[in-house]
SEVO-791653 format. One record per atom (N, C-alpha, C, O): residue in one letter; x, y, z. Coordinates in steps of 0.1 Angstrom, whole numbers, plus 5000, padded with zeros to 4 digits. Atoms other than C-alpha are relative to their C-alpha. Layout:
<nodes>
AXYZ...
</nodes>
This chain:
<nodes>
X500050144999X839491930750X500949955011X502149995012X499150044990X840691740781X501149924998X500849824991X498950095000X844191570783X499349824999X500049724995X500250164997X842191230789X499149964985X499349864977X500850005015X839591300759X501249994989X501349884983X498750015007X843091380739X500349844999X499649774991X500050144999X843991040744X499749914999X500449834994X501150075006X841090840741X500249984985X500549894978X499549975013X841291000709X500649954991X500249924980X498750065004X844490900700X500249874997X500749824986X500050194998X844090510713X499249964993X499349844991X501250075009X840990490689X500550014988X500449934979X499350025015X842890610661X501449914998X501749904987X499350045001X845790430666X499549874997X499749814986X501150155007X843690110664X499349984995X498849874994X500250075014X842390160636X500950014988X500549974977X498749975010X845590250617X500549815006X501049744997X498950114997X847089910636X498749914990X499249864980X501050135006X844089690621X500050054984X500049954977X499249985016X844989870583X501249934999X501349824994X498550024999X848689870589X500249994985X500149884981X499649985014X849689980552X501550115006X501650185016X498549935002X853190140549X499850155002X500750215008X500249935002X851490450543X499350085015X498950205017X500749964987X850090470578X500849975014X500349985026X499050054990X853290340599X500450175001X500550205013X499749874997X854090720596X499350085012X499750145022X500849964986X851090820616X500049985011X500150055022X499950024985X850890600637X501750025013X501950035025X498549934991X854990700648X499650155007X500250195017X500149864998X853491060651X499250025009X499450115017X500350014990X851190980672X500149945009X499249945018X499250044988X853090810695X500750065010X500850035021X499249894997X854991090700X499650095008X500350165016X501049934990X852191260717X499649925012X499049985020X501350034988X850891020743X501449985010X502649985007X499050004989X852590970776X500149855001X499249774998X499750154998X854590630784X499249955004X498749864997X501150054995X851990540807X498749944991X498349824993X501150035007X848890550779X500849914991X500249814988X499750095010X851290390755X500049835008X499349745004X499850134991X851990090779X498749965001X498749854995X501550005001X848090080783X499349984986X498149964986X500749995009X847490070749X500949894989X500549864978X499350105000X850389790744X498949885007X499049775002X500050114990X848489570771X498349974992X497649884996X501050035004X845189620748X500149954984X499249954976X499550095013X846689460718X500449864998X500849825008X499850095001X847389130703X501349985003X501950065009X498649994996X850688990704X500850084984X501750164985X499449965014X851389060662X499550195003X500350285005X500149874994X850089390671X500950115005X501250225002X499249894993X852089470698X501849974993X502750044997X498949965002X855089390682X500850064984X501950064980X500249875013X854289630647X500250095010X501050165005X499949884994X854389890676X500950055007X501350165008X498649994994X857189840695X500850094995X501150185002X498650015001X859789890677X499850194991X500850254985X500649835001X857790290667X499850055013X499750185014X500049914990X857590380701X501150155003X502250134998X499649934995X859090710713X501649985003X501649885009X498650054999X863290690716X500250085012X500450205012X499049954988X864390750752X498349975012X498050005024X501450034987X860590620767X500049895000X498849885002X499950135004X861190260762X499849955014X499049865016X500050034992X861990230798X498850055011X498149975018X501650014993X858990420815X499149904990X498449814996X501550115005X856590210791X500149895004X499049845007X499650144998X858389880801X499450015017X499049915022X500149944982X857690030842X498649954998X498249855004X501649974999X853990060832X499349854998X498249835002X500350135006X853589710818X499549905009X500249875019X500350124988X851689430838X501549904999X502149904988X499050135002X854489160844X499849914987X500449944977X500350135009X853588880821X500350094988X500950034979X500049935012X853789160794X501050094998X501150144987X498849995000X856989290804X501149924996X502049964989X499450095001X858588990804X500249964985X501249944980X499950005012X857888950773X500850064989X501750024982X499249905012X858689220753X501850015006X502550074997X499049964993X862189230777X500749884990X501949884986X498750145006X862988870758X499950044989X499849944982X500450025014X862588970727X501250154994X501650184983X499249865006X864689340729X501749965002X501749885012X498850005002X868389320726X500950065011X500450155017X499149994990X871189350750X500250175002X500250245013X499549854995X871989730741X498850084999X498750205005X501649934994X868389830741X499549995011X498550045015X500950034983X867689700774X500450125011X499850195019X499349874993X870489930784X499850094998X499850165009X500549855006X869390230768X498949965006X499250035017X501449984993X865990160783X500250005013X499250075018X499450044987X867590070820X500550165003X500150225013X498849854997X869890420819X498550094999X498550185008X500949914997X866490600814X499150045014X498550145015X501050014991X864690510849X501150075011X502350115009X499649994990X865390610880X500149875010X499649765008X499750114994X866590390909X499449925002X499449814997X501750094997X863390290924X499449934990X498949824991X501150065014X861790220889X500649904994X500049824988X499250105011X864990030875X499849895013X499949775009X499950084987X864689850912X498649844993X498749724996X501050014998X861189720899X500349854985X499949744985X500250075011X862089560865X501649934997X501949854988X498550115005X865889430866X499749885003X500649804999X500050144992X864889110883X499849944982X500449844979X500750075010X863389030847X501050004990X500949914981X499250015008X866289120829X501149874996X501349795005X498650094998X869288890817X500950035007X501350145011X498649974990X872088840836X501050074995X501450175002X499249905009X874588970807X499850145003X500750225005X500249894999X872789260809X499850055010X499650175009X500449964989X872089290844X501850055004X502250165006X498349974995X875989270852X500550134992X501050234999X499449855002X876989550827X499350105003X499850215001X500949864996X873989780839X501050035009X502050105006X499149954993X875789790870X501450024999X501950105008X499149974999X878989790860X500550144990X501650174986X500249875011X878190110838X499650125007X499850245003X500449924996X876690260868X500850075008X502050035008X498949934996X878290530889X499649895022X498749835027X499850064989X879290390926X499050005008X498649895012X500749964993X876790600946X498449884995X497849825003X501150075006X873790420921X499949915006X499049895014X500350114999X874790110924X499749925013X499249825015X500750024988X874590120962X498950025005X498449955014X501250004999X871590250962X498749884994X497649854999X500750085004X870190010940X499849855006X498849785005X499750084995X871589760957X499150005014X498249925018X501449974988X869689870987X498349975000X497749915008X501450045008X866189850969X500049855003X499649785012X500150145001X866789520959X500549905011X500549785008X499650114992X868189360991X498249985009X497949885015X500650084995X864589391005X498749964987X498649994975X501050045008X861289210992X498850134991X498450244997X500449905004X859289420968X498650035004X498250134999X501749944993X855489440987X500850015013X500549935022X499549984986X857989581016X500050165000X499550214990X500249875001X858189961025X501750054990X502150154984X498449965000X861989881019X500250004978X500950084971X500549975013X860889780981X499850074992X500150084981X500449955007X859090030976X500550165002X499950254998X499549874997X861390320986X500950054989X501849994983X498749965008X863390570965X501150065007X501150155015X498849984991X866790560977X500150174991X498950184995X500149885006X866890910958X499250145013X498250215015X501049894985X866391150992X501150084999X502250054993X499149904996X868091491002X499949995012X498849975017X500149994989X869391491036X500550095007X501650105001X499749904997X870391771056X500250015017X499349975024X500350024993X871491811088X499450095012X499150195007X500949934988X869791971123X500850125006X500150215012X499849894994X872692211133X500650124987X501450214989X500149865010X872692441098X498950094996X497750054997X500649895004X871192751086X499249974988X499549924977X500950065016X868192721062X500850144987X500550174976X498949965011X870892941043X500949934995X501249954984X499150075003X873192701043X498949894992X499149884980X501050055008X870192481032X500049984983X500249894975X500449965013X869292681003X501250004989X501049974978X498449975008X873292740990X500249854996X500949824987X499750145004X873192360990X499449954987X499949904977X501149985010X870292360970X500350064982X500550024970X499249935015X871292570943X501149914998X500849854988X498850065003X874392400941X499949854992X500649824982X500450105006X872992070933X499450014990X499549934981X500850005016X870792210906X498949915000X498849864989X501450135004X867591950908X499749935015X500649895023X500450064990X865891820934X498949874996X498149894987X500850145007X863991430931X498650054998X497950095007X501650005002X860591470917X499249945011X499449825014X501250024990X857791460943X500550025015X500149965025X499950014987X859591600970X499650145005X499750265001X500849894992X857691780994X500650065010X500350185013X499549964991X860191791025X501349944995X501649884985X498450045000X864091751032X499949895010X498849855013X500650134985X864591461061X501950075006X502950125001X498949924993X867091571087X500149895007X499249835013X499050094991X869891351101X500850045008X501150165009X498949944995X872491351123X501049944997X500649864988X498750075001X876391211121X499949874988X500249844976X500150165007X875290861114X499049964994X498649854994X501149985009X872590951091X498649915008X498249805004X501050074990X869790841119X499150105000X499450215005X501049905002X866691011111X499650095012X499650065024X500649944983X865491281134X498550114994X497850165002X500849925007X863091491112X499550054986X500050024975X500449975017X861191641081X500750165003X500850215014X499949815010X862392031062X498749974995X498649864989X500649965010X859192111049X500250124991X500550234996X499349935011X859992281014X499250155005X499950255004X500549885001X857392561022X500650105014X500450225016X499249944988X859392651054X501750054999X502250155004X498849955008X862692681039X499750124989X500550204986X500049865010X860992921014X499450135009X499550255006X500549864992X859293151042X500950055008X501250175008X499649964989X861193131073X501750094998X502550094988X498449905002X864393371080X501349884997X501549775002X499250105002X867393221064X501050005011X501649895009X499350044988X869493241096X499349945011X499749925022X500350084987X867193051112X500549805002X500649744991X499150114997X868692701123X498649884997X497549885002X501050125006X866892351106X499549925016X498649835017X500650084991X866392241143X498950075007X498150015014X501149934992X864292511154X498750004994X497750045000X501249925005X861692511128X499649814997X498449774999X500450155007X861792071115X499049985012X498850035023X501250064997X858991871120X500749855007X501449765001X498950094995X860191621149X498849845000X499049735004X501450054990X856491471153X500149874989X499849764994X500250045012X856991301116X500449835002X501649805001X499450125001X857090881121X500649924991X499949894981X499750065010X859290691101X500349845000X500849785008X500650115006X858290371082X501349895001X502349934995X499250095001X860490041088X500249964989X499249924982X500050085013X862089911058X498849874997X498149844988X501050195003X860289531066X498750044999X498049964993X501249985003X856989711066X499449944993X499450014983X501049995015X854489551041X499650114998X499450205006X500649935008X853289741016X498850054999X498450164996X501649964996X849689721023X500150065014X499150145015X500149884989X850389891058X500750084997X500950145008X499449895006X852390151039X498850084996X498750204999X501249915011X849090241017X499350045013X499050155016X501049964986X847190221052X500250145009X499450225014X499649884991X849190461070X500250144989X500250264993X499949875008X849590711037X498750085001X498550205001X501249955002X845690701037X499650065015X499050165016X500849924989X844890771075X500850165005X500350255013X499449874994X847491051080X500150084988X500550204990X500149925012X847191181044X500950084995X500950204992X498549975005X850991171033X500050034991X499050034984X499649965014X852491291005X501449904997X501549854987X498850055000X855891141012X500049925013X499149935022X499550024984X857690961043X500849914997X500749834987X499050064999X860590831052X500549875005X500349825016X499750194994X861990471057X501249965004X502349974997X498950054992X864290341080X500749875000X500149784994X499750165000X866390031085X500049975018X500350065026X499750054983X866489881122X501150075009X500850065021X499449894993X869090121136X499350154997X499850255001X500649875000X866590401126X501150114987X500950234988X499449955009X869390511096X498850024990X497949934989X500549945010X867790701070X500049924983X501049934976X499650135012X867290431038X499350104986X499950104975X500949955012X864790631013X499050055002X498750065014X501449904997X861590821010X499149864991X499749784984X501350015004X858190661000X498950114994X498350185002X501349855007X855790930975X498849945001X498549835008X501450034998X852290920971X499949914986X499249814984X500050135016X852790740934X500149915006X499149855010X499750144994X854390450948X498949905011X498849785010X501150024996X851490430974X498749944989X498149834988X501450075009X848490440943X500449874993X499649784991X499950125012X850190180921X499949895015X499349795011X500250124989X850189940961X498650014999X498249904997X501650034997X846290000963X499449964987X498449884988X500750055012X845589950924X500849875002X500349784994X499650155006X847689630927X499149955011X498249885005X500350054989X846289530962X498349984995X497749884999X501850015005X842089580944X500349934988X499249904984X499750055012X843489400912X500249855004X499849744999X499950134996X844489140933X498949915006X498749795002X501349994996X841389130954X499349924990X499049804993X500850035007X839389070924X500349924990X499449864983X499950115011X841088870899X500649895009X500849785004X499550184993X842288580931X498549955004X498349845009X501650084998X838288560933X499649874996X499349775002X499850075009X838488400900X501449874999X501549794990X498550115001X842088190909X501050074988X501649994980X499049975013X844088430883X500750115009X500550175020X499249874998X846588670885X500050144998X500150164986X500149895003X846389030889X501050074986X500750164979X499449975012X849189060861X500049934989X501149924982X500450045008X847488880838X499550004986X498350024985X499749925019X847888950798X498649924997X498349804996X501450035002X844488980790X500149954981X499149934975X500150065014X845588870751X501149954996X501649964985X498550094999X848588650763X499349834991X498149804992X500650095007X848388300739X499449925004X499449925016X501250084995X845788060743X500349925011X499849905022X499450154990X847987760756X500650045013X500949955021X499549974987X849387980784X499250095009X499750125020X501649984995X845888150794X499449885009X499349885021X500450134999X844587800792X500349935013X499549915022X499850094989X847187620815X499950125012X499750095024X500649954982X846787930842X499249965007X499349925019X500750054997X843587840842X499249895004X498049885009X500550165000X843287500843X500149945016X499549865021X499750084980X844587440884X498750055001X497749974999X501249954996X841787680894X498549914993X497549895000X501150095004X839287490874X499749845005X498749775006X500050144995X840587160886X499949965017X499949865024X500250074986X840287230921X498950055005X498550035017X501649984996X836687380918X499449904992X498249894994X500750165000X835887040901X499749905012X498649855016X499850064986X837286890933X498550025010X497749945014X501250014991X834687050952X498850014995X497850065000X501549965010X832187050928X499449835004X498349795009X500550154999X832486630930X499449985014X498349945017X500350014988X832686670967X498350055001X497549965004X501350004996X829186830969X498849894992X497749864997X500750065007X827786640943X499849855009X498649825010X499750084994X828786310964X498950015010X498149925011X500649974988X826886450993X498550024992X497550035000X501650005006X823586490968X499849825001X498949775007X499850145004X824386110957X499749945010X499549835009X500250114990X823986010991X498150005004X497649925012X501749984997X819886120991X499649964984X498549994981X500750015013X819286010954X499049945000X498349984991X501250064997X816585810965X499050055006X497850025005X501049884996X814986060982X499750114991X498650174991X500349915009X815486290956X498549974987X497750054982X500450095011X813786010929X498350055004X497450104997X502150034995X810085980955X499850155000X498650175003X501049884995X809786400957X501550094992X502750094993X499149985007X810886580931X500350175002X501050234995X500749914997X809686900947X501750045006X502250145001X498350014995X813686860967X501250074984X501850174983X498849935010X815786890934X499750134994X500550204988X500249875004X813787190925X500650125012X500550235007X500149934987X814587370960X501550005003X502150075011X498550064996X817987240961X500950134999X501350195009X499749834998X819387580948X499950065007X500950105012X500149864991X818187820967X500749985012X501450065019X499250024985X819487670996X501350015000X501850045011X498950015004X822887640981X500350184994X501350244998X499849845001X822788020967X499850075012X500650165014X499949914990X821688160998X501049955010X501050015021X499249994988X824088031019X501450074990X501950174994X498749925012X827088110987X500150145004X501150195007X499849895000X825988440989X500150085014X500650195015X500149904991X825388531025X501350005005X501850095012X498150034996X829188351029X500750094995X501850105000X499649955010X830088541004X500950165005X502050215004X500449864996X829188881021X500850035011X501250145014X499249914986X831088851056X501749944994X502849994997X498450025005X834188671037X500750104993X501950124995X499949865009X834289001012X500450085012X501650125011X499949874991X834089261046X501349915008X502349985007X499050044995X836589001065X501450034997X502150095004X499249985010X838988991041X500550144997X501750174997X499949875001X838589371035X501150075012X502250135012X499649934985X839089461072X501649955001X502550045002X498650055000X842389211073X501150084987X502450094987X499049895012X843989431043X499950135007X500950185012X499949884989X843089741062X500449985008X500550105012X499450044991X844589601091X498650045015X498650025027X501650034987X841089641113X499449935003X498449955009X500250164995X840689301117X500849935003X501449874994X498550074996X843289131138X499249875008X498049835007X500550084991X843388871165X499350085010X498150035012X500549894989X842389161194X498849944998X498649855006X501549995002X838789161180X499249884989X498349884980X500150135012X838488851160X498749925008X498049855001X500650084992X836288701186X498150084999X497050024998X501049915001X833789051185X499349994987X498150024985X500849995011X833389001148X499649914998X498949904988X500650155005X832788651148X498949985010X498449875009X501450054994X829588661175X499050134991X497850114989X500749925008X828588981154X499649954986X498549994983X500150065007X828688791123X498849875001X498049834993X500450134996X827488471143X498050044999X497249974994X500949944998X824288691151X499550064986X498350024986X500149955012X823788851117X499549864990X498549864983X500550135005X823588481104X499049945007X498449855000X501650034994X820588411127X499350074996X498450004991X501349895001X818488711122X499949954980X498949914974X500149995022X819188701078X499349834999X498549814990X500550115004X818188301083X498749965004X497949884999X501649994999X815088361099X499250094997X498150075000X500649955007X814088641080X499649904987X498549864983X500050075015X814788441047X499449845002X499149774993X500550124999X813688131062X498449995000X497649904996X501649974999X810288261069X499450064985X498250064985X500049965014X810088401031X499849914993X498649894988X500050115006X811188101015X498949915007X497949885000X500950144996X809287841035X498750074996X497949994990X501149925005X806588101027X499149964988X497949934987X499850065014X807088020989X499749835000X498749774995X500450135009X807587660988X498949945006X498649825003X500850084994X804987591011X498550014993X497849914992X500549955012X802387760986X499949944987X499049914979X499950075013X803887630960X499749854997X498849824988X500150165002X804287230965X498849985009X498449875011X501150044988X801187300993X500349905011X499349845015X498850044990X803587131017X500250075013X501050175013X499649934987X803687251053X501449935007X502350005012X498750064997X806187001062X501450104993X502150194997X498849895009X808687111033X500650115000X501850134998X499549904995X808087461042X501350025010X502450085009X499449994987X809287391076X501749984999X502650045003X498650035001X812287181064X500750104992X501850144997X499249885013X813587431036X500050145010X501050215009X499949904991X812787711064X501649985012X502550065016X498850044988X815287511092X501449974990X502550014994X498950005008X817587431062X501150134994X502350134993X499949915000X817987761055X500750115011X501550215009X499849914992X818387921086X501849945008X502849995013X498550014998X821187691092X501450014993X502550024997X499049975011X822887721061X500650124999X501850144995X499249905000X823188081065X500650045017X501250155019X499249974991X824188071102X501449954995X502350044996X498950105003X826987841091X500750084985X501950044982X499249975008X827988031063X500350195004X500950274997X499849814992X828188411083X501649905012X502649965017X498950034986X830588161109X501449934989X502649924993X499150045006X832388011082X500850124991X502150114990X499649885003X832788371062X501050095006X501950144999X499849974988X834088511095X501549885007X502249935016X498750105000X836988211099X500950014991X502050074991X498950085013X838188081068X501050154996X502250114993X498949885004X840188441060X501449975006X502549945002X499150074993X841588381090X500849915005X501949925010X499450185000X842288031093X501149994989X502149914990X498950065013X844188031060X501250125001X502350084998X499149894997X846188361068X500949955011X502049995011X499250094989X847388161099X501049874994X502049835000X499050105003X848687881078X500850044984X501149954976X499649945008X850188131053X499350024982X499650084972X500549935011X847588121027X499450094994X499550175004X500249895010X846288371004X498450015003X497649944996X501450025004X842688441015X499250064989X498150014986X500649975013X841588600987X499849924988X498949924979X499550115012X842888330965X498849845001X498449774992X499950104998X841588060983X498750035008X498449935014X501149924989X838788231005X498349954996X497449935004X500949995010X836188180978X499649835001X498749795008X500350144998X836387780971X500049915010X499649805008X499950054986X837187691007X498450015003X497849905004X501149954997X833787901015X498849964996X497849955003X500950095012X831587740985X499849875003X498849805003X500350164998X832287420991X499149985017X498149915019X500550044990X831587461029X498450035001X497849975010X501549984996X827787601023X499549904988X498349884988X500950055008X827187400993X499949845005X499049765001X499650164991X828387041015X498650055013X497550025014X501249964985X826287181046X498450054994X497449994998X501449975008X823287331025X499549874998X498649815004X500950155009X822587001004X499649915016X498649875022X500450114984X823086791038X499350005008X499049895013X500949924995X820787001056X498749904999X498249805005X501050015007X818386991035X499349854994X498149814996X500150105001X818486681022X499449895008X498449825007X500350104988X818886481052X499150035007X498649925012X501350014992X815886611072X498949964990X498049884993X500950095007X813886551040X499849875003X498849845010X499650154997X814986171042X499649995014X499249875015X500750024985X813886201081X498150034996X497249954996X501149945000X810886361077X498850014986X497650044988X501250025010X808886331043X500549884994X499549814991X500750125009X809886011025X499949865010X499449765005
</nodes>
C-alpha cells in the first residue's frame, strides 16, 4: 500500500472517530496522529470545523507543532497561534528552522517574539534577522540563510575534514557556494564532485563559475520562473554587493507556484488564496461582501445601459431573448485572452517589448472568432424570429462585442498592473462590465436605429 493510500486512510478514519469523539476513542485518534506527517496533519486541520479542530490540537504529535503550524493557510494559523500559550509557541518556534520560523513569527506576539530571540544563539538571530528584513514574495524572503560556504583557494580535502567536523549538512543541499574574503559569491561545489574528484585537487579548479546568482529584491514569481527554465535544484542569493545572503531549494520554489495558482484562481472570485474554507460565518460573510458589492456596481451599471432601450425592448421582444448571447460571448471570448494575458505577465513573457505584438494578434483573433460566430448566430436568430434584419443586427453586434472584448482582454492586465493593481483580482470585473456595457449598447442601440 502506497504512503498516499496510507494516509487517505488515516484522514478517513480519523474523521470518523472526530464525528464520535467518545473518551474511548481520543486514544486512537492520538495514535494515529503519531503516524501521519506534519504536513497531512495540517491538511487534515484545514478540513475541519473550528470545535473540531480544536478536540485535535491539543493530541497532536509533541515536537511537530511547529512544522504543522508552517503548513497551515494563514487565516488558520493565526488562529490557532491566538489561542496557544506563551511557552508553547516557544517550543513550537525552537522546532523550525530559520527560513520556516522566518515565515510565521510575524503572526506571533510580541512577548513571545522578544524572548524567541533573546533565547536564540547570536549567529540565528542574525540570520533571522536577515530573512525578515526583506519582503516575503522576494528571493530575499524566501531564502535559507542556513548555507555552507567554502572558499576557492582549498583542497576538496580540506573541504571534506570541514565536513566531517561539522557533523550535518542543511537538508536539500546539493552544492557548496564558494566565496572569497568578503564572502562575495564566485561559485557552486557540486556535492558529487567533492565525492569523485582527487582530494588534492583545489575547489577553484573543478567549481561551477557559470552558476547565476539571484538578487535578494527578486520577486518570487521570477524566482519559480528561472528554477523552471534552468531546472534548479537550489541557488544562491545575493544582496547588491553580490555578498553571499542564502540559498533558495526547490521546496521553497513549489510552495511559490502552489501559492501563485491558488492565487490565480481564488482572486477570480475576489477571495483570498488563504482562505479557511470552514472559518465562521460572519467573517466568510464580511470577506465576501466588498467583492459582491462591487460586482453589484457593475451589475447596476449594465443594467442602466439596458434601461436606456426599455422601450425598444417592450415593441420586440425577440431583443430580451438575444440579449445574452451577446453578453456571454463577448464575457467569454474576454475571458480567454485576459486568462493567456495574465498567464504570460506571471511567466514574465509578456512585457512592454511585445505588448504591442500581442495586442494586434489578439486584435485579429477578435475579428476572425466575431465573424465566424457572427455568421452562426445571425444564422440562428434569423430562422428563428424569420428576421433578416435582426440577423444582421445580432450578427454586427456580435462581431463587435467580441473584437472589443479580445482588445479589452489584451489591455486591462496591463493597464491595472501599471497603476499597481492586482490583475487577477480585478481583471475579471473590470473585463465583464466592459463587454456586458458594450454588448447591450451594441445591440441594443442599432435595434432602436433599425427595427423599431
Amino acid at each position: 500500500m502506497s504512503d498516499e493510500t496510507e494516509n487517505n486512510n488515516d484522514s478517513a478514519s480519523l474523521h470518523d472517530l472526530l464525528n464520535r469523539r467518545d473518551e474511548a476513542d481520543t486514544g486512537r485518534v492520538t495514535e494515529l496522529l503519531q503516524d501521519m506527517h506534519p504536513a497531512d496533519i495540517a491538511h487534515l486541520l484545514e478540513s475541519l470545523h473550528t470545535e473540531q479542530r480544536d478536540y485535535l490540537w491539543p493530541l497532536v504529535p509533541v515536537g511537530a507543532e511547529g512544522e504543522i503550524l508552517l503548513h497551515l493557510n494563514d487565516q488558520l494559523r493565526a488562529g490557532i497561534i491566538s489561542k496557544m500559550g506563551a511557552e508553547e509557541l516557544l517550543e513550537a518556534a525552537e522546532q523550525l528552522d530559520t527560513d520556516d520560523l522566518a515565515d510565521i513569527i510575524p503572526e506571533m506576539p510580541l512577548n513571545v517574539t522578544q524572548e524567541l530571540l533573546l533565547t536564540m544563539e547570536a549567529q540565528d538571530r542574525d540570520r533571522l534577522r536577515s530573512v525578515l528584513s526583506y519582503p516575503d514574495d522576494t528571493a530575499g524572503g524566501l531564502m535559507d540563510p542556513d548555507t555552507i560556504m567554502v572558499r576557492e583557494d582549498i583542497t576538496l580535502d580540506v573541504v571534506q575534514r570541514f565536513l566531517r567536523k561539522r557533523g550535518e549538512i542543511p537538508s536539500g543541499t546539493d552544492t557548496l557556494f564558494v566565496v572569497d574574503r568578503d564572502s562575495q559569491f564566485l561559485g557552486v561545489l557540486p556535492l558529487t564532485l567533492l565525492l569523485i574528484k582527487d582530494p588534492g585537487t583545489r575547489v577553484s579548479d573543478i567549481m561551477d563559475k557559470s552558476v547565476e546568482a539571484i538578487p535578494a529584491e527578486t520577486p518570487a514569481r521570477d524566482v519559480a520562473n528561472m528554477f523552471e527554465r534552468r531546472d534548479l535544484i537550489s541557488a544562491p542569493v545575493v544582496d547588491v554587493e553580490k555578498r553571499l545572503l542564502g540559498r533558495i531549494t526547490i521546496d521553497d520554489v513549489v510552495d511559490v507556484i502552489r501559492e501563485t495558482a491558488d492565487h490565480s484562481f481564488m482572486s477570480m472570485a475576489g477571495m483570498n488564496e488563504e482562505e479557511d474554507m470552514f472559518a465562521p460565518v460572519f467573517r466568510s460573510t464580511k470577506r465576501r461582501s466588498l467583492w459582491l458589492g462591487i460586482n453589484l456596481l457593475t451589475a447596476f451599471l449594465a443594467s442602466w445601459v439596458i434601461g436606456l432601450f426599455d422601450t425598444t425592448i417592450q415593441q420586440l421582444v425577440a431583443l430580451a431573448i438575444l440579449m445574452p448571447i451577446v453578453a456571454s460571448m463577448g464575457g467569454i471570448a474576454g475571458s480567454q485572452t485576459l486568462t493567456l494575458v495574465i498567464r504570460g505577465m506571471a511567466l514574465g513573457t509578456v512585457s512592454q517589448s511585445n505588448a504591442k505584438r500581442l495586442f494586434l494578434k489578439e486584435f485579429m483573433v477578435g475579428i476572425w472568432n466575431g465573424l465566424i460566430w457572427a455568421t452562426v448566430i445571425a444564422g440562428v436568430a434569423g430562422l428563428w424570429f424569420n428576421s433578416v434584419n435582426l440577423a444582421l443586427i445580432i450578427a454586427l453586434a456580435i462581431t463587435v462585442n467580441l473584437i472589443v472584448a479580445a482588445i479589452a482582454g489584451a489591455t486591462i492586465p496591463m493597464l491595472l498592473q501599471k497603476i499597481g493593481a492586482d490583475p487577477a483580482l480585478a481583471g475579471t470585473v473590470v473585463l465583464t462590465t466592459v463587454t456586458d456595457v458594450v454588448g447591450f449598447f451594441t445591440f441594443l442601440g442599432l435595434a432602436a436605429l433599425f427595427l423599431v
